[in-house]
C-alpha positions as CSV (number, residue, x, y, z in Angstrom):
1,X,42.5,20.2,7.2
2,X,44.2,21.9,10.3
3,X,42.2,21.3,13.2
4,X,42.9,23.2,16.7
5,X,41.7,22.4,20.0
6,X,41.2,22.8,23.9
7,X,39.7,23.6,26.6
8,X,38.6,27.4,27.7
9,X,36.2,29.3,30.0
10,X,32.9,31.3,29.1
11,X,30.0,32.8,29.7
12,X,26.4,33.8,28.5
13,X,22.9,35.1,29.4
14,X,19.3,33.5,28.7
15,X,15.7,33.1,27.8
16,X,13.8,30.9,25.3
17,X,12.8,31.6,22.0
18,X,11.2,30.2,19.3
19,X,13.5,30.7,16.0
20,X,13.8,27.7,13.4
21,X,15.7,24.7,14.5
22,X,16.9,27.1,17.9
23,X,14.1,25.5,20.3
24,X,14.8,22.1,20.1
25,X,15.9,20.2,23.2
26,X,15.0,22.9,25.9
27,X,17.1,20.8,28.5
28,X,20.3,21.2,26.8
29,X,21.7,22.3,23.3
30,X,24.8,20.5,21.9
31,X,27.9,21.4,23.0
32,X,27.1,21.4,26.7
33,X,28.4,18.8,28.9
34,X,26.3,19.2,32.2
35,X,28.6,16.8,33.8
36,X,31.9,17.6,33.2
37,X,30.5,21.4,33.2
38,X,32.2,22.4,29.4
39,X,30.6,23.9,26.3
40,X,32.4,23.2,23.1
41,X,32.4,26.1,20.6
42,X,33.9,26.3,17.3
43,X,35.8,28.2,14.6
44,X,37.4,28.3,11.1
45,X,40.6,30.3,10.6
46,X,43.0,30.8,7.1
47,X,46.2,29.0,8.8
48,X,46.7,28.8,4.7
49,X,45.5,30.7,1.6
50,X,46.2,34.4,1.0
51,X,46.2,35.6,4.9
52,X,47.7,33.4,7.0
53,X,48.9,35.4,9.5
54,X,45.1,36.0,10.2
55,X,45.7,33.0,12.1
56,X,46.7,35.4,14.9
57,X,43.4,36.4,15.7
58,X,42.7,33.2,16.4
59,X,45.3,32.2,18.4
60,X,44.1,35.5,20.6
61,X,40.8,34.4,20.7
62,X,42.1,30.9,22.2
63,X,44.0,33.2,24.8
64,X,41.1,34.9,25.7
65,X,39.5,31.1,26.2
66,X,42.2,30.2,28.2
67,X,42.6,33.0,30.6
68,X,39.0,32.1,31.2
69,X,39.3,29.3,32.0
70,X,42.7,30.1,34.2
71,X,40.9,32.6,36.0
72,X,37.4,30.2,36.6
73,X,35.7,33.4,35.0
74,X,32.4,31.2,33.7
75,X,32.3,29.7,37.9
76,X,33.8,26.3,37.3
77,X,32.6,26.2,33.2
78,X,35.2,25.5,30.8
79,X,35.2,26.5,27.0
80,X,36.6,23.5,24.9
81,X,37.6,25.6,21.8
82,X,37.8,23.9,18.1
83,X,38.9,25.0,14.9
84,X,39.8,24.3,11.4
85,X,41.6,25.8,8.9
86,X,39.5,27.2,5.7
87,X,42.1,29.0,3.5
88,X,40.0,32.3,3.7
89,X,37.7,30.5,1.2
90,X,34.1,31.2,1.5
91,X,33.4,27.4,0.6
92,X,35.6,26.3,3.0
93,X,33.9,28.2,5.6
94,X,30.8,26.7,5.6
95,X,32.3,23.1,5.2
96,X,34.3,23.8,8.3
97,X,31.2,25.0,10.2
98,X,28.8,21.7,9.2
99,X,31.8,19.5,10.2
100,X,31.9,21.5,13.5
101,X,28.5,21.1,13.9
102,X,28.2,17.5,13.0
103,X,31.1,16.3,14.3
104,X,32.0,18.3,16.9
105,X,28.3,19.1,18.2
106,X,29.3,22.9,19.0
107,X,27.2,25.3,20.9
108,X,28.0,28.1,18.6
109,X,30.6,29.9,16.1
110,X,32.7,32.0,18.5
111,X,35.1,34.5,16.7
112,X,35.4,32.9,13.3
113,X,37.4,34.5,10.8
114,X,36.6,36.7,7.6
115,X,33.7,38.6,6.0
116,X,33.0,36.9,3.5
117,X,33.6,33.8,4.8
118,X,31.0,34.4,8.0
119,X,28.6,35.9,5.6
120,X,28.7,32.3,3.4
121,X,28.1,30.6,6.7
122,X,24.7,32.3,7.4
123,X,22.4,30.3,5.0
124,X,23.6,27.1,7.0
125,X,23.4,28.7,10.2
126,X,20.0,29.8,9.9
127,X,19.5,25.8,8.8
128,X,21.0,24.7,12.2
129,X,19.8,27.1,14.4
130,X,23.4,27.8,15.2
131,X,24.2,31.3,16.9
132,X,27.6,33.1,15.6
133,X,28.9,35.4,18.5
134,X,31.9,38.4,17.5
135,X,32.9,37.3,13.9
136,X,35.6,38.7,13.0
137,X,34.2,40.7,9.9
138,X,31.7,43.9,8.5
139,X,29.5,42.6,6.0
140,X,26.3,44.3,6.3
141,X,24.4,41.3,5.9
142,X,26.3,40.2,9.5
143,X,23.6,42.8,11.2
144,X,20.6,41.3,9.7
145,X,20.2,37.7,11.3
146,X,19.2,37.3,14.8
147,X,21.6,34.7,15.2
148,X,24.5,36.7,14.5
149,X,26.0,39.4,17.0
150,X,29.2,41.4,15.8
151,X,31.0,42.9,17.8
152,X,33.3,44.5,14.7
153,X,31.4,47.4,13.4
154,X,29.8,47.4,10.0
155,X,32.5,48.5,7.6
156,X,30.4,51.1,6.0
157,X,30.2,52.9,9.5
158,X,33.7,52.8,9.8
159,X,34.3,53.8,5.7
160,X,32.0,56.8,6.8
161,X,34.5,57.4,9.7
162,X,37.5,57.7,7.9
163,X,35.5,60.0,5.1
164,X,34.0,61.9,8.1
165,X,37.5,62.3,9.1
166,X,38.9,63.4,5.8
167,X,36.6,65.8,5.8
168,X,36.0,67.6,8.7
169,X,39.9,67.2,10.2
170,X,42.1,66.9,7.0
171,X,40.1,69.3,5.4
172,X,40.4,67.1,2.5
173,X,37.8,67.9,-0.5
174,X,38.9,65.3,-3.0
175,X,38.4,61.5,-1.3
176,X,39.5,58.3,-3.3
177,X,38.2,54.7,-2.0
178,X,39.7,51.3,-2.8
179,X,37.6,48.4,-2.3
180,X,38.2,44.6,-2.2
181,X,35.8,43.0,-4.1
182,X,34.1,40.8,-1.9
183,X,31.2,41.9,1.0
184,X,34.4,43.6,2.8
185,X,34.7,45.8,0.7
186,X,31.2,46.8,-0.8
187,X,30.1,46.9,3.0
188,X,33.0,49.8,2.8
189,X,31.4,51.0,-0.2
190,X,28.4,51.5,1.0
191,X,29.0,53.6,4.0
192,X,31.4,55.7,1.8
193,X,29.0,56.4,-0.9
194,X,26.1,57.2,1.8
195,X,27.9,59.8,3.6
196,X,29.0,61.4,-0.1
197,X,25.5,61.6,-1.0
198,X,24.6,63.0,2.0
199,X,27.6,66.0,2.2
200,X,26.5,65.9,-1.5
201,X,29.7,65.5,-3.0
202,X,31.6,62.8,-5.0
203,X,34.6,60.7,-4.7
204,X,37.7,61.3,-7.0
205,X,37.8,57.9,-7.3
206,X,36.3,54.6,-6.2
207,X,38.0,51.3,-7.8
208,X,37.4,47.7,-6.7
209,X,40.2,45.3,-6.5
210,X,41.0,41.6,-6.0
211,X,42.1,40.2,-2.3
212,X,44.9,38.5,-3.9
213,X,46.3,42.1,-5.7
214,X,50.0,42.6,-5.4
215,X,50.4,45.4,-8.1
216,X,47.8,48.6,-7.6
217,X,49.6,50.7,-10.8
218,X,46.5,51.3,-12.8
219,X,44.6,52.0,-9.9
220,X,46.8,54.8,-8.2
221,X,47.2,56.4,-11.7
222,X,43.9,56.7,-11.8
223,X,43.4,58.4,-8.8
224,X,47.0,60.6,-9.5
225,X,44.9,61.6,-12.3
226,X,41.6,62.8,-9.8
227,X,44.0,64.7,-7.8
228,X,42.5,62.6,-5.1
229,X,43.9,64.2,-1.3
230,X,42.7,61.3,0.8
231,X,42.6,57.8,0.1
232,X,40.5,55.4,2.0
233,X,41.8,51.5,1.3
234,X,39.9,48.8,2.7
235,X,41.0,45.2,2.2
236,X,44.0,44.0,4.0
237,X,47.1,44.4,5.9
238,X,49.0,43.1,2.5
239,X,46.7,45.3,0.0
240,X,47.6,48.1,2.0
241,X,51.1,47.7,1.9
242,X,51.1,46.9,-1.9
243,X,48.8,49.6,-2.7
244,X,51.7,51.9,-0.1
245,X,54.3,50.5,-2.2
246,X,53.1,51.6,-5.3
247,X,51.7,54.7,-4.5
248,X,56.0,55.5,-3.7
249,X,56.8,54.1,-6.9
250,X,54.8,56.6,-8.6
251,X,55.5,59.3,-6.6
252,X,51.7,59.8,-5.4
253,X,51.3,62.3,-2.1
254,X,48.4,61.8,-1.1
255,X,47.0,61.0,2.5
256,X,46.2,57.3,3.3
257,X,43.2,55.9,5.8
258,X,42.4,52.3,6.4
259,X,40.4,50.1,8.6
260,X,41.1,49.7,12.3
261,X,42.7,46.2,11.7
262,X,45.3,47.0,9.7
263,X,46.9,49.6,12.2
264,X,49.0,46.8,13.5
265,X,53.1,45.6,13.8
266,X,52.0,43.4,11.1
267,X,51.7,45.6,8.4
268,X,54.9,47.4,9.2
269,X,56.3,44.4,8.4
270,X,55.0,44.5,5.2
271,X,55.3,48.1,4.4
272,X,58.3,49.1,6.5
273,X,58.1,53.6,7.3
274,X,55.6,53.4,4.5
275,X,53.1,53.4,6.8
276,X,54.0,56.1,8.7
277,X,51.5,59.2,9.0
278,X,48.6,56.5,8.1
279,X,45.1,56.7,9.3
280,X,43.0,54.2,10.8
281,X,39.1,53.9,12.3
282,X,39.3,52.0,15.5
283,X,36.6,50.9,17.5
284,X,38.9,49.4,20.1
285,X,40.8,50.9,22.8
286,X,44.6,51.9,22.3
287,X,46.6,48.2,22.9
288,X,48.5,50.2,25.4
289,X,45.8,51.2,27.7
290,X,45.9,51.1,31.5
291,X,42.8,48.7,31.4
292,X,42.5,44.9,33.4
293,X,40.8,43.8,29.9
294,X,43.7,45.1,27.5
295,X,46.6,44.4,30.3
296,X,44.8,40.5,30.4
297,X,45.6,40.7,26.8
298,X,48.8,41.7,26.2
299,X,50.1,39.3,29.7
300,X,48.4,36.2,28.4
301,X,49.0,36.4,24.5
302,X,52.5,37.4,25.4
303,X,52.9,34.3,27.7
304,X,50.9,31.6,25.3
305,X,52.3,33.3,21.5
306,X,55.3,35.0,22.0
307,X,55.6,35.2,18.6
308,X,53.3,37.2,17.9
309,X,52.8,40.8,17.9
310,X,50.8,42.3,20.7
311,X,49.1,44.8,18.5
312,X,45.1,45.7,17.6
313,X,45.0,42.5,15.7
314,X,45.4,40.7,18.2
315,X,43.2,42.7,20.3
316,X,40.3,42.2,18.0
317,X,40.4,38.3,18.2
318,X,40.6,38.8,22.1
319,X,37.8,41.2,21.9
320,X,35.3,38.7,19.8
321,X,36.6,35.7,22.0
322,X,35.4,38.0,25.1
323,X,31.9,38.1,23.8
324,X,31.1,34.7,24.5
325,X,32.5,34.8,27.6
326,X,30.3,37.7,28.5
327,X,27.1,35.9,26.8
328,X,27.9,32.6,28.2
329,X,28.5,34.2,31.6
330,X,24.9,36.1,31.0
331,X,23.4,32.6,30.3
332,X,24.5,31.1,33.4
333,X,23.9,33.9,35.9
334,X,19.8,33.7,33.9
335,X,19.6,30.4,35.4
336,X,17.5,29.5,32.3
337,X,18.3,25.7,30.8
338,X,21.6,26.0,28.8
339,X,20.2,26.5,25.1
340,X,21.2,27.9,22.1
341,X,18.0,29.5,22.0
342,X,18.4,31.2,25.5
343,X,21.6,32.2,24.5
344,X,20.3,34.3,21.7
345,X,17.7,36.0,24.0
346,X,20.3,36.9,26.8
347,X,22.3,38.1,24.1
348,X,19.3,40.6,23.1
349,X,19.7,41.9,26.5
350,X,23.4,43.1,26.8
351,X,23.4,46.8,27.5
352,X,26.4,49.0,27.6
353,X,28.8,46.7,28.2
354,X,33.0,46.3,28.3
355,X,33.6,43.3,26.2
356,X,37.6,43.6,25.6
357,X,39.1,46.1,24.0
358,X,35.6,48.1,22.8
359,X,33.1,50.0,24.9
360,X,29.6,50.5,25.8
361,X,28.6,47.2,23.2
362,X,24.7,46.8,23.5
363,X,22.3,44.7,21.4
364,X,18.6,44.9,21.4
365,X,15.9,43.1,19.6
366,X,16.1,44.2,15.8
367,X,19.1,45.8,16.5
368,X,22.6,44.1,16.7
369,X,24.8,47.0,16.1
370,X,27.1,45.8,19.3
371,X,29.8,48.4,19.1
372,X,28.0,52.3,18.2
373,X,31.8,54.8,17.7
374,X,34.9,54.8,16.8
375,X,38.1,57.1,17.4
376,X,40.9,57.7,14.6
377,X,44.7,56.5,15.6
378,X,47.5,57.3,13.2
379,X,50.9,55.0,12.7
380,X,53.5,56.9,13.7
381,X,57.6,56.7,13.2
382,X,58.9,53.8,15.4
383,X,56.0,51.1,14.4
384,X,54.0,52.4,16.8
385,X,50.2,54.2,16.9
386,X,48.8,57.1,18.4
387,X,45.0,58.3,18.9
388,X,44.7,61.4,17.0
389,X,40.8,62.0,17.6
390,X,39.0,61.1,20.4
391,X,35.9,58.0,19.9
392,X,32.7,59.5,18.7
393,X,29.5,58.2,17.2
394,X,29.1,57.3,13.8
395,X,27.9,59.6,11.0
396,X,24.0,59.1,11.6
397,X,23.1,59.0,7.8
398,X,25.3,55.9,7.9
399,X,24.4,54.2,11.3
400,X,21.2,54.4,11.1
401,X,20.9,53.8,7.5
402,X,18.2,50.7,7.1
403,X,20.9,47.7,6.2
């Protein structure tokens, strides 16, 4: 098993509460080292499987770490980062995260990867006591435990985006939706089939695939045969470039839209101009921006990983790195004793914040919805990506839908 580690700076916020296993040792949780002044937090990451190069948000959200540290943003704190490669498997997942815990006595999950595979995690979480700030996933069920605080949008407000989009600016009547077949994708679902109910229409299409699908033939004849306009893919950089692929093979003109983290250099890799003219939902700022929080990201990944591509991958695994350095920063500025326990209350009370590349993130009490809108980009001719609708709320009927 691939193990990564080192040292990085945070931050967090406080107050004590009494959730299972959480209120413990009110002095100190594990994880902090009062006298070397460093908190240990952990992650898993596919380094192998089906995704590997999902390893790059990892290797961002060690950047982030690290400029933290660089810059003494947690006031003399250091983040000791650790993480271990699961092979995107669910089951791996949650092995990774009790050997973290027993072995590494972490703090909490910080930016671990997949939705599925932080969904698994939960049950053992809940066990521990063990908060999970920004994974890196949209599983519903990632909004329902207090423990947990995503920063990625559900993706069934960001499905509803895209269909709100294909709507109201393509003019689009007919609307197609392929879904992976894991909690990615039936999040997706969700959100898709909520706002069709409530414009009372109905998809051309909606078709469920495997993660590992190379070959989408019988799928995009299916929706050739709906005369779908629009189709709305979400699973991954490599689905959408197969299901791309295919969809030339067969001559299919439709429209394509996809979720924010697939509007990245990586998928032109995979799918060359075949991207071109593609849709996305983001809820994170344009890589490009004149901002100290995207410009810290492009200067230090580019420094640390030339390799890889400064793009809103990337930018995501900063982002979810960044909210434990705004929590853990929170925590320390409470003054309250360094718990895992505080941390989840002074995480209740973030309002409105800049936490990366995403605005105005706030959770409340019963309500851990961090990010709240999104705006559409579109890939463009040249591997690059434009914002082609300006960042708005989410369809209500979908947002404020009871998870």
């Amino acid at each position: 098993m691939h193990r990564r580690t080192f040292l990085s700076s945070c931050a967090a916020a406080t107050a004590s509460i009494a959730l299972p296993g959480l209120a413990r040792a009110q002095a100190v949780s594990p994880g902090i080292d009062m006298a070397n002044k460093t908190v240990t937090v952990g992650a898993f990451t596919p380094i192998t499987g089906p995704v590997p190069f999902y390893a790059i948000l990892t290797r961002a959200a060690e950047s982030c770490f690290k400029w933290a540290n660089e810059t003494d943003a947690l006031k003399g704190w250091k983040i000791n980062f650790v993480t271990y490669d699961d092979g995107y498997e669910p089951s791996r997942s949650v092995a990774v995260t009790r050997r973290l815990v027993e072995e590494n006595k972490i703090f909490a999950l910080a930016a671990p990867v997949g939705t599925a595979q932080c969904t698994a995690v939960i049950p053992y979480a809940k066990e521990v006591g063990l908060p999970m700030l920004g994974p890196i996933g949209g599983a519903s069920a990632l909004f329902a435990e207090r423990l947990v605080f995503p920063l990625l949008p559900d993706y069934g407000w960001s499905a509803a985006s895209n269909l709100d989009y294909a709507f109201n600016d393509l003019k689009a009547s007919r609307v197609a939706l392929l879904w992976e077949n894991d909690e990615l994708g039936r999040s997706a679902k969700r959100g898709f089939d909520l706002l069709m109910a409530s414009s009372k229409k109905e998809a051309a299409e909606s078709i469920p695939f495997e993660v590992r699908s190379t070959d989408f033939t019988p799928h995009m004849r299916r929706i050739a045969n709906a005369k779908a306009e629009v189709v709305i893919l979400f699973g991954s950089n490599a689905n959408l470039a197969a299901a791309l692929k295919t969809a030339e093979r067969l001559d299919f003109q439709g429209k394509w839209m996809a979720p924010f983290f697939t509007a990245d250099p990586t998928t032109y890799k995979l799918a060359g101009p075949l991207l071109d003219g593609t849709y996305f939902s983001s809820w994170l700022m344009p890589v490009g921006a004149d901002d100290a929080n995207i410009k810290a990201y492009r200067d230090t990944v580019g420094k640390l990983y030339p390799n890889d591509p400064i793009g809103v991958f990337g930018l995501n695994g900063w982002s979810n790195a960044s909210l434990f350095v705004k929590g853990f920063q929170l925590l320390l500025e409470s003054g309250k004793p360094l718990t895992r326990a505080n941390l989840v209350d002074v995480m209740e009370t973030m309002s409105n914040q800049t936490v990366g590349g995403a605005r105005g993130v706030t959770f409340k009490a019963n309500d851990h919805r961090g990010t709240r809108q999104e705006g559409i980009i579109q890939a463009t001719s040249g591997g690059t990506f434009k914002l082609v609708r300006d960042f708005k709320p989410y369809p209500t009927d979908v947002f404020d839908a009871k998870i």
